[in-house]
N, C-alpha and C positions, 0 to 999 in steps of 0.2 A: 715077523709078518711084513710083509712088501705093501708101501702105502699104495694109496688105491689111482694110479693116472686118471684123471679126469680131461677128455679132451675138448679140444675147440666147439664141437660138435656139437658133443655134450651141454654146454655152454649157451649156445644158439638154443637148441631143441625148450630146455630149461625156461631163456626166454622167452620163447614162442609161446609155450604154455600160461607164464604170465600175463602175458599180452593179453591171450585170448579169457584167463580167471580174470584180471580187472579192469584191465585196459592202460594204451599206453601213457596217459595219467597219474595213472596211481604205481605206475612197476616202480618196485626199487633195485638197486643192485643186493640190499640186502635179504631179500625176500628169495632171487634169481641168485643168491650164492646160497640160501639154505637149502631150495630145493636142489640143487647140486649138490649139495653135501661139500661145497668145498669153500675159503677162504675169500673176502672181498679182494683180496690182491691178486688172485688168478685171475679175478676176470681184469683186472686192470692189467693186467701183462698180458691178454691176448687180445683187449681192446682198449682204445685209447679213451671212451667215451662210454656214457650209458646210450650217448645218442648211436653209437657206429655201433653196439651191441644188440639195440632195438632195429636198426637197419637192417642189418644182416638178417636179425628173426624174421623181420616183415619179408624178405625178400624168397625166401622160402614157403615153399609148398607149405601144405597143413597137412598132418599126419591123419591120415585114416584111421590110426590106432590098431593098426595089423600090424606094428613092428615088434621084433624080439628082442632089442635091445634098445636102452635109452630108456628115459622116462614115458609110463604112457600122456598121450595130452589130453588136459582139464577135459571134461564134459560134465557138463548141466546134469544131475540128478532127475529121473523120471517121476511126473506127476502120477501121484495115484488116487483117484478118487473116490 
């Protein structure tokens, strides 16, 4: 089996999602490599910081949640009363 490439993208998307589950306080890189499913050191090879990895998320759109690929991003669970 062919391991699975995860790319830069991926990466960002991952933390965007973080950001927006607890904010950017509490993100960790260890938290932002689980949900990626991949290694704390990929994200160090594609960013030099948690700070230039939280940058980049910030500086991106927010996913509507229409995409078919990527992780979908966090959303608030509906109150029901």
């Amino acid at each position: 089996m062919r391991p699975l490439k995860i790319s830069r993208d991926h990466l960002i998307t991952c933390a965007g999602n973080e950001l927006m589950r607890v904010g950017a306080g509490r993100v960790t890189v260890d938290r932002v490599a689980a949900d990626a499913s991949c290694a704390k050191g990929l994200l160090h090879y594609h960013f030099s910081s948690k700070d230039g990895l939280l940058s980049e998320a910030r500086s991106r759109p927010l996913d509507n949640g229409e995409s078919t690929t990527g992780p979908k991003p966090w959303r608030p669970a509906s109150r029901t009363q």
